[in-house]
C-alpha positions in Angstrom: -14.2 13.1 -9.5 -12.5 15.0 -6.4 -8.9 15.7 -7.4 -6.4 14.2 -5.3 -3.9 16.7 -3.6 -0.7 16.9 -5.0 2.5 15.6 -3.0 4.8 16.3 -5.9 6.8 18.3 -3.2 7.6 15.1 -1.2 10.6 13.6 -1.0 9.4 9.9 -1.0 12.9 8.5 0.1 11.9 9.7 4.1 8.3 9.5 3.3 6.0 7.0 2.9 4.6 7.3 -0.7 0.4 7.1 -1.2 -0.4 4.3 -3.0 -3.4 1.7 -3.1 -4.3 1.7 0.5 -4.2 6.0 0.5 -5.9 6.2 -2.7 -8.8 3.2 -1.3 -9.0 5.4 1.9 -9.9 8.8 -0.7 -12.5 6.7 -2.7 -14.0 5.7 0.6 -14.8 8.8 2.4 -15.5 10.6 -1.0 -18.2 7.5 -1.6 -21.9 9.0 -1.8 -22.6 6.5 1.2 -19.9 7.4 3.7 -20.6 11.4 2.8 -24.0 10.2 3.5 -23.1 9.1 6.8 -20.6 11.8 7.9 -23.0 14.4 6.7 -26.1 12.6 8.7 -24.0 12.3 11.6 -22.5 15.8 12.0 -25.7 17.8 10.5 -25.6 21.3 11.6 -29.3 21.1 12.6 -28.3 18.6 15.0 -25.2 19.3 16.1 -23.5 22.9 16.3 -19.9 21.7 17.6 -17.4 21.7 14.8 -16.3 18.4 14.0 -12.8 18.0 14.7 -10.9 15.1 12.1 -7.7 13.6 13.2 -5.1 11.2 11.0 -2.9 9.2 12.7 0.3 8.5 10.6 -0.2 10.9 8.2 2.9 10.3 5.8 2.4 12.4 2.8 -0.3 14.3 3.7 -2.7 13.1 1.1 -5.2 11.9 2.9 -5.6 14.5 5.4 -5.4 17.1 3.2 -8.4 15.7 1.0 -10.4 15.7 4.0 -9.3 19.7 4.5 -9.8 20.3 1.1 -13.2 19.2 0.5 -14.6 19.0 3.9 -17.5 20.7 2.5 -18.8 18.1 0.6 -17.5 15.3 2.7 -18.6 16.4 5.7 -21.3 18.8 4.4 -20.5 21.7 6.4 -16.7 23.6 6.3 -16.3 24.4 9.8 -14.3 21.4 10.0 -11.1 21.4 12.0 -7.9 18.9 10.7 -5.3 17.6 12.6 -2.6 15.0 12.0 0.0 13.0 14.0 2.6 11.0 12.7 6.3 9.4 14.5 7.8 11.0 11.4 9.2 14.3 11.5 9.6 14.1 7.8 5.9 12.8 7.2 4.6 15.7 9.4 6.7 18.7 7.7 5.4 17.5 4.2 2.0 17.3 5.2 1.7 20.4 6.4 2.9 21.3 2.7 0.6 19.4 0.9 -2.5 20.6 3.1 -1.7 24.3 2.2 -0.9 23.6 -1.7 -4.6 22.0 -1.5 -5.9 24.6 0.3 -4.4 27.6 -2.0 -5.7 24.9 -5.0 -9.5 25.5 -3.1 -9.2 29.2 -2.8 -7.9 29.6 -6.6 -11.4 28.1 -7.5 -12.9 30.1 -4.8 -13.9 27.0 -2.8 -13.6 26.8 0.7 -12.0 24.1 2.7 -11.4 23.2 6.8 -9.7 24.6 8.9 -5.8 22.6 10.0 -4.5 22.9 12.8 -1.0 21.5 12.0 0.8 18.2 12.6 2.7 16.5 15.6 5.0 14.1 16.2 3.7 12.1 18.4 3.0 8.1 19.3 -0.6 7.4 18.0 -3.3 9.5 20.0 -1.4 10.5 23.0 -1.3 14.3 21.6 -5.2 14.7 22.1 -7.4 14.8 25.3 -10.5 11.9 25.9 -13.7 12.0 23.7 -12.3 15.0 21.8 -11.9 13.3 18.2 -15.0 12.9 16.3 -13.4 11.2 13.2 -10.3 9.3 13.1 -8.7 8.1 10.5 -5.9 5.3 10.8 -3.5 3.6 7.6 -1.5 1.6 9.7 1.6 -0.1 9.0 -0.5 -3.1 8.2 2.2 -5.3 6.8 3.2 -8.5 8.9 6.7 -8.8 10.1 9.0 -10.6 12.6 9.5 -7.7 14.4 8.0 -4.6 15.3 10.5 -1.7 14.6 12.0 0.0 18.1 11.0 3.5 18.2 15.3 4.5 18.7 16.3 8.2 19.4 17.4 10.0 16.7 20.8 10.9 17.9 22.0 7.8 18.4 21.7 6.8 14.1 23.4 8.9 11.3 21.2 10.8 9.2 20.4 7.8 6.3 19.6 5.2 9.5 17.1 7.4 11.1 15.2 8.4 8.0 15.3 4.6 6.6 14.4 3.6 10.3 11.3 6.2 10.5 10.0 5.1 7.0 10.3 1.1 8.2 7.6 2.6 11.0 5.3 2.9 8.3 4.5 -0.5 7.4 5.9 -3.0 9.7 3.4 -4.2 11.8 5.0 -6.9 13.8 2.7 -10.2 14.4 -0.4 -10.7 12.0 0.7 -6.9 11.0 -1.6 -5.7 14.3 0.5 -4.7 16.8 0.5 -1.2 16.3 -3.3 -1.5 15.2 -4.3 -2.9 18.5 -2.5 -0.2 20.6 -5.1 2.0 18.1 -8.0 -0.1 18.9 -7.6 0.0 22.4 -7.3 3.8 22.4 -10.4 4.5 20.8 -12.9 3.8 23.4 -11.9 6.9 25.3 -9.9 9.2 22.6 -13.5 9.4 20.3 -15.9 11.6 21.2 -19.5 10.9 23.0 -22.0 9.7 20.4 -21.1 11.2 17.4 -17.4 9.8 17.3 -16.4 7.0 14.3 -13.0 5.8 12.6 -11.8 4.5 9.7 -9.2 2.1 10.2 -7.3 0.3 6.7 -6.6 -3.5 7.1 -5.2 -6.0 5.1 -6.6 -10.0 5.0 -3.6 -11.2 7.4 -4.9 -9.0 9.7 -8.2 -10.9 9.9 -10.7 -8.3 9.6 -13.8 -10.5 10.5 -11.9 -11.1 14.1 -11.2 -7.4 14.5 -14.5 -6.4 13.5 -16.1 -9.5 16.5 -13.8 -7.7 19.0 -14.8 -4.1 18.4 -18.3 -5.0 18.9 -18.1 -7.1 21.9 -17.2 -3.5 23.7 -21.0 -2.7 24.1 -24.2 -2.9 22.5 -23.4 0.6 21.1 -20.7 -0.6 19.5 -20.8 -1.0 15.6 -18.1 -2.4 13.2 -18.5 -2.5 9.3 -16.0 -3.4 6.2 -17.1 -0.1 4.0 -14.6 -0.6 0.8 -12.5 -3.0 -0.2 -9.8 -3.6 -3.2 -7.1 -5.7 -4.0 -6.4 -9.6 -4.9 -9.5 -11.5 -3.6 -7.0 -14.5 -3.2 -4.0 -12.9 -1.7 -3.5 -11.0 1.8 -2.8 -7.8 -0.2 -7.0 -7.4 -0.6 -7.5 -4.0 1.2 -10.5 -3.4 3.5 -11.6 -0.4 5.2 -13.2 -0.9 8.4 -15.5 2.3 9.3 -15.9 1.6 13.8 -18.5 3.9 15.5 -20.8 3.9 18.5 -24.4 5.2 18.5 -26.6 7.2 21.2 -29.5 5.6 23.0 -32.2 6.2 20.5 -30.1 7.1 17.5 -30.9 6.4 14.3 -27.7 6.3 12.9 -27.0 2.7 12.6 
């Protein structure tokens, strides 16, 4: 078993805390089938480019850091570059933290890792440029609510309002719990790179996955969508369901 980074440094009162959904995302891209595939589709015989892995809304690090950490058996190669965005100054300044306790965990056991380029805060994918991320990785705030929480300068709350106000960011997701995963899906058409780019988005069952996964491939023929892990109450909207989203080349056989 990979051993999951430790975010003992976090202070989970501004942060939001990894729980089912971070630890089904870990499971999922540590599986032997989507290392298969992220090791098929960024081979080194066939592609020289370093991969370049991007969360959005990083929160605690954890997941991001895992990626860092163990890129070399995820991803099959090390020259991996990490990056991560979140809306959440607090969320960015512990990840940062938890990627370098991983990485100095790596290096104690003489194991390499990626290479992380830091954190910013920043509205979904507006900090990068078109086709430049080859994997992204999205655990939206997936929960439904009546509202969508306004993104309100910081100046204008005191200190406990603005932290409890960036932490409601993290899982309120307005109507059907979408709204801020739509903006996403929207995005990744031109934010993922040419042939080779895929994401891995985290939905819940009121966000009806089988309609997000029809939309995603009505965008092309190229266009694949697949539920990759799931967990959770198979009678309740908390069931958990990772959605891997990725395009193919003309005569690719990465289907």
């Amino acid at each position: 078993m990979i051993p999951t980074p430790s975010t003992s440094h976090v202070d989970f009162d501004k942060v939001y805390e990894p729980a089912e959904d971070s630890y089904l995302l870990l499971d999922t891209l540590s599986s032997d089938s989507e290392k298969g595939f992220l090791q098929q589709r960024f081979n080194t015989t066939t592609t020289q480019k370093s991969p370049l892995v991007v969360e959005i809304g990083t929160g605690s690090g954890v997941v991001l850091s895992f990626l860092n950490a163990h890129a070399q058996l995820i991803f099959g190669r090390s020259d991996v570059f990490t990056a991560g965005v979140d809306v959440n100054v607090h969320a960015c300044k512990a990840t940062i933290q938890t990627v370098r306790v991983a990485e100095k965990e790596q290096l104690s056991q003489s194991q390499s890792h990626g290479f992380y380029l830091g954190n910013t805060v920043a509205d979904l994918t507006t900090a990068f440029k078109k086709v430049e991320v080859d994997v992204l990785v999205f655990n939206p705030p997936y929960v439904p609510t009546p509202d969508l929480p306004a993104m309100l300068p910081r100046d204008t709350l005191d200190s406990f309002e603005a932290d409890s106000h960036l932490l409601s960011l993290s899982y309120a997701g307005g109507e059907d719990g979408m709204e801020v995963t739509n903006r996403l899906l929207d995005l990744l058409p031109e934010v993922l790179s040419q042939d080779r780019g895929c994401a891995y988005i985290l939905l819940c069952a009121q966000n009806k996955p089988e309609e997000v996964k029809e939309q995603i491939r009505k965008w092309g023929e190229r266009w694949r969508a697949e539920t990759v892990a799931s967990s959770g109450k198979k009678g309740g909207w908390e069931k958990l369901q990772i959605v891997r989203i990725w395009h193919i080349s003309s005569g690719s056989a990465i289907h």
